[in-house]
C-alpha positions in Angstrom: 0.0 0.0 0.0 1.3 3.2 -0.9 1.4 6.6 1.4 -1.7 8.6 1.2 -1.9 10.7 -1.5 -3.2 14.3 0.0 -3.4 17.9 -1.6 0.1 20.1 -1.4 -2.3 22.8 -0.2 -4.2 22.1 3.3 -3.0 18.4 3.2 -6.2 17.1 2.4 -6.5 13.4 2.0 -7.5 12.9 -2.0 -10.4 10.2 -2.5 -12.4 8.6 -5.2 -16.2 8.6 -6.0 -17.2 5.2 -7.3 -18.8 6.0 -11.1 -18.5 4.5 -14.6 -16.7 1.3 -14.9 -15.2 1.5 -11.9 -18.5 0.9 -10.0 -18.7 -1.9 -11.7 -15.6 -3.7 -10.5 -15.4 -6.3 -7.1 -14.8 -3.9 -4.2 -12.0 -6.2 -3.2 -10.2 -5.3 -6.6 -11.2 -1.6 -6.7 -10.0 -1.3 -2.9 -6.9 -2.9 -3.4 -6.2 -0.4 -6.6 -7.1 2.8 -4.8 -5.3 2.0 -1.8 -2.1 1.2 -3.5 -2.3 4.0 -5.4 -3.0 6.6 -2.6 -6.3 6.9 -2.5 -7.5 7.6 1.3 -11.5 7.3 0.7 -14.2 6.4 -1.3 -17.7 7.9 -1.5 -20.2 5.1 -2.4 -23.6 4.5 -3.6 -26.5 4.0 -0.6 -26.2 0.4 -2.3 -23.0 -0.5 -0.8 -23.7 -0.2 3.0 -23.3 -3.8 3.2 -20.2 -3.4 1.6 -18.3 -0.6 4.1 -16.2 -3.2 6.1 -14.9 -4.3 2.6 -13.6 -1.4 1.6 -11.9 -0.4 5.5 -10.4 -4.0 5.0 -8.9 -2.9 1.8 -7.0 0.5 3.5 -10.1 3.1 2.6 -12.1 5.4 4.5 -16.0 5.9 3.6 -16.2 9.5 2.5 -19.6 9.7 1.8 -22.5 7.4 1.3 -25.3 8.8 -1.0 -28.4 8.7 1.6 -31.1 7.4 -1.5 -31.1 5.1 -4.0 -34.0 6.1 -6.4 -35.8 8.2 -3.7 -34.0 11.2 -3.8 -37.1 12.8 -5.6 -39.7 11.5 -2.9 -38.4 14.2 -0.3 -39.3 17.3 -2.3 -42.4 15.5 -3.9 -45.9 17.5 -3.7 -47.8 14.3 -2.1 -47.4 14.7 1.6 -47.5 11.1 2.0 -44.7 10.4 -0.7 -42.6 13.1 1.3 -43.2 11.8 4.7 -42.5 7.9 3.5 -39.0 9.6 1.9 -38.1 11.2 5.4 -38.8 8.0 7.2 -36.7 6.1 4.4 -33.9 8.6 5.5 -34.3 8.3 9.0 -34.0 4.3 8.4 -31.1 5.1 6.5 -28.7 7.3 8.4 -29.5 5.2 11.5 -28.2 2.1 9.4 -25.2 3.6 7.7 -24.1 5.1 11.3 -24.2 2.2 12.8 -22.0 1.0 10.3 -19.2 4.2 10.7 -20.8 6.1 7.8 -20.3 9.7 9.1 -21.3 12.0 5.7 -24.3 11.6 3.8 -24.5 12.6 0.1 -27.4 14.3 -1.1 -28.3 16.4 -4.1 -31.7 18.5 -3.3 -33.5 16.9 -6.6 -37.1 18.1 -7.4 -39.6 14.9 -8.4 -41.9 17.4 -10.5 -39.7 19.9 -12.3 -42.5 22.6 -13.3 -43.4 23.1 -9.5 -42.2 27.0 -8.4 -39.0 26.7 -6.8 -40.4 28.4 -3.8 -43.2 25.7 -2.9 -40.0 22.8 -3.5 -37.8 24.6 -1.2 -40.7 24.5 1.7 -40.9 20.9 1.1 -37.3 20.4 1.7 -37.4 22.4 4.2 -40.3 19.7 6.0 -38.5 16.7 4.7 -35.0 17.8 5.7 -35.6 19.5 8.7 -37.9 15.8 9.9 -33.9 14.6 10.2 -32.3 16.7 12.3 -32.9 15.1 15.1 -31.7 11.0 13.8 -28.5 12.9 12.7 -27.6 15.2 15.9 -28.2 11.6 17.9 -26.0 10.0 15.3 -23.1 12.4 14.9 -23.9 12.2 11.1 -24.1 15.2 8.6 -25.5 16.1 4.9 -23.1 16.8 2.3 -25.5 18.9 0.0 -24.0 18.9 -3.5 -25.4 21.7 -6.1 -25.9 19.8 -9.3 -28.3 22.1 -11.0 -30.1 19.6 -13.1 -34.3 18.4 -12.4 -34.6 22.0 -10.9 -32.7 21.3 -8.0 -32.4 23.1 -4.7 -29.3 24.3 -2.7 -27.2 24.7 -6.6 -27.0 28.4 -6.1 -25.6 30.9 -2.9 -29.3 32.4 -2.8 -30.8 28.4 -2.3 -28.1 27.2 -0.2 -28.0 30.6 2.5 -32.1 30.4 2.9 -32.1 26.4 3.4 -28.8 26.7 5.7 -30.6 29.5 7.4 -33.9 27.3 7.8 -32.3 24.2 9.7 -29.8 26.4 11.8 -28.0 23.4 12.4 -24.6 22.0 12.2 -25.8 19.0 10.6 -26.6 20.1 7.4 -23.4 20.8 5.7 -22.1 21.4 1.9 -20.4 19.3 -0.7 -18.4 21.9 -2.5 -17.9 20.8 -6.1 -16.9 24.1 -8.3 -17.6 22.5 -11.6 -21.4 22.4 -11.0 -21.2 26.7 -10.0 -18.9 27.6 -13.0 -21.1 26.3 -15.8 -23.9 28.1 -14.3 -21.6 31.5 -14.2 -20.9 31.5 -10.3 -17.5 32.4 -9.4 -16.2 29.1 -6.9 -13.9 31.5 -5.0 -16.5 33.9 -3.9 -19.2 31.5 -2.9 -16.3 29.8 -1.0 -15.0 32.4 0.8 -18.7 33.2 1.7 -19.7 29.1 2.6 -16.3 28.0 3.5 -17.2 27.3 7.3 -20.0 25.0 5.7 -18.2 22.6 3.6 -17.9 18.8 5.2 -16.6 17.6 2.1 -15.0 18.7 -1.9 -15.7 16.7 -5.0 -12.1 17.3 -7.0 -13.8 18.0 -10.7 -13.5 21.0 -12.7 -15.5 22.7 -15.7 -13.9 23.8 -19.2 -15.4 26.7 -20.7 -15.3 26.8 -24.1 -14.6 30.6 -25.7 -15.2 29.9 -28.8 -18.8 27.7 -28.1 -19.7 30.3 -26.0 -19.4 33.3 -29.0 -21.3 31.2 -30.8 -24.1 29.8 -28.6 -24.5 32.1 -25.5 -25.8 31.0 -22.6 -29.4 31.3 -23.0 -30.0 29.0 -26.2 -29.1 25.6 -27.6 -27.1 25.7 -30.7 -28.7 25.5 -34.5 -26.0 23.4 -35.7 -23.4 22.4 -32.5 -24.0 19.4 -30.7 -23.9 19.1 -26.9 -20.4 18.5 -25.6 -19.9 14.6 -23.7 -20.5 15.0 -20.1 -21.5 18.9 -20.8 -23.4 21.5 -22.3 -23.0 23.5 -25.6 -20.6 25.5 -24.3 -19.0 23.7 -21.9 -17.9 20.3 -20.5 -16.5 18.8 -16.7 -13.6 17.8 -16.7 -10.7 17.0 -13.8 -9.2 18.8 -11.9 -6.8 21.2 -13.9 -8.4 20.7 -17.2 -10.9 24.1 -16.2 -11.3 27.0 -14.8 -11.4 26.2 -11.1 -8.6 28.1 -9.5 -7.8 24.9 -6.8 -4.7 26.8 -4.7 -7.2 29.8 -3.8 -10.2 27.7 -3.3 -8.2 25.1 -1.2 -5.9 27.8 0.8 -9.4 29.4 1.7 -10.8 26.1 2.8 -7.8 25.6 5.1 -8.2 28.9 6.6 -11.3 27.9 7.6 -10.8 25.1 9.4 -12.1 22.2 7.1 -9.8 18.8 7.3 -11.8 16.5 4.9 -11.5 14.9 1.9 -11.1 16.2 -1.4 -12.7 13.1 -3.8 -12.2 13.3 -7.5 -15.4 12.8 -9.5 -14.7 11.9 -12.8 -16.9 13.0 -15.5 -14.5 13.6 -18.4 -14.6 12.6 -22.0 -10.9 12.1 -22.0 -11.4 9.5 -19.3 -14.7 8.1 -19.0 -16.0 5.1 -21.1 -13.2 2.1 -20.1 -11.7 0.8 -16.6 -8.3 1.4 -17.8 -9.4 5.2 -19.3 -11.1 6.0 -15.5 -8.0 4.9 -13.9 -6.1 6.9 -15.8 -8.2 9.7 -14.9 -8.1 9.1 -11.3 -4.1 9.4 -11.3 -3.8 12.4 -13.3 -6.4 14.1 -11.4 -4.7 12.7 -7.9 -1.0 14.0 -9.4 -2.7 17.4 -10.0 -4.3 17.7 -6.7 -1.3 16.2 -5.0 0.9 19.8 -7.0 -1.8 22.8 -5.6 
């Protein structure tokens, strides 16, 4: 097993998300690889709590564990009973994954009817959310809110994230800073983390490429005549690792240390360069940890 691979910046441990092929692999064999190659976590699917002592037998922490399968919707749903079955789901959850050692829970705030007003979703996650507090102050577990803006999610933007932070009031609920998902949508990474900092329990290491010449072309606002959407993208840009974007990782990590945080930085590969083949992801996962390892 090879030393722990960790950002030069802040000396954050550097971790993997499971996706792609590599989710496919035996954990035994995907443990075995991560571990000798320096890789100090993993964030898995809610589908793998059975398989946490596997992967601490084969030298890896659990970064996250996504707390839903196929529910995620169900908690900002319009039917009342749909939400309250969802929060009990959760409740079932956490209480199971903590037993097991699972500490973070992975969430992205997804809405189940994408036409609703955004202000009627946010009171329902407000209701479904806040019905957890409780099962995760007894269990010493948090959320780790990612803000993926797709199915007209919640807590993607500073303006979501401050109201819903502001509604639980509680050090439970905490943020998965990823800067590739606030750079396509035009928000500058460096601000929102100076201003969320003290929030973030955990950083997905992936990155954004803008595209100059797409977005001459295209804009923002409409979907191109003629030019096809980019792999793992948008007309006028694509995610990539980290490095390959805009992301600037020193200021974002320096400001991260500054403010106390001393989790893991996982690398979630979405890239066309890498994505598609075991040996392509792998590949990915190094140059992204070599990268990380030099800010």
């Amino acid at each position: 097993m090879s030393t722990p691979a960790r950002t030069r910046t802040g000396g954050f441990p550097i971790g993997l998300r499971l996706t792609g092929e590599f989710a496919k692999a035996p954990v035994a064999d995907t443990a075995t690889w991560a571990a000798a190659h320096g890789f100090g976590c993993v964030d898995i699917w809610a589908s793998h709590l059975a398989a946490v002592p596997a992967w601490r037998a084969g030298g890896l922490a659990v970064g996250t564990m996504d707390l839903f399968g196929p529910e995620w919707t169900g908690m900002l749903s319009a039917d009342a009973g749909r939400r309250r079955a969802t929060a009990a789901l959760g409740v079932q959850n956490i209480r199971a994954a903590a037993a097991a050692g699972v500490k973070l829970f992975f969430i992205v705030m997804l809405a189940e009817d994408e036409k609703l007003p955004r202000k009627e979703t946010f009171g329902y996650m407000v209701e479904t959310y806040g019905a957890l507090r409780d099962v995760l102050a007894a269990t010493g577990t948090k959320l780790s809110i990612e803000g993926w803006p797709g199915c007209n999610a919640q807590c993607c933007n500073p303006e979501s994230y401050r109201a819903f932070l502001k509604e639980m009031n509680s050090p439970q609920y905490g943020i998965n800073f990823d800067p590739s998902h606030l750079i396509r949508m035009g928000i500058d990474p460096l601000r929102f983390v100076n201003e969320f900092a003290p929030h973030v329990v955990h950083v997905h290491g992936k990155d954004t490429f803008i595209d100059p010449e797409r977005l001459y072309n295209i804009g923002t606002e409409q979907a191109g005549v003629f030019a096809e959407g980019l792999p793992w993208g948008g007309y006028f840009w694509r995610y990539t690792i980290p490095g390959a974007g805009q992301a600037p990782w020193t200021k974002l990590l320096t400001t991260l240390q500054s403010a106390g945080f001393r989790g893991h930085v996982s690398i979630e590969l979405e890239d066309v360069n890498y994505n598609g083949t075991l040996e392509g992801e792998r590949r990915g996962f190094i140059a992204s940890r070599d990268f990380l390892k030099s800010v």
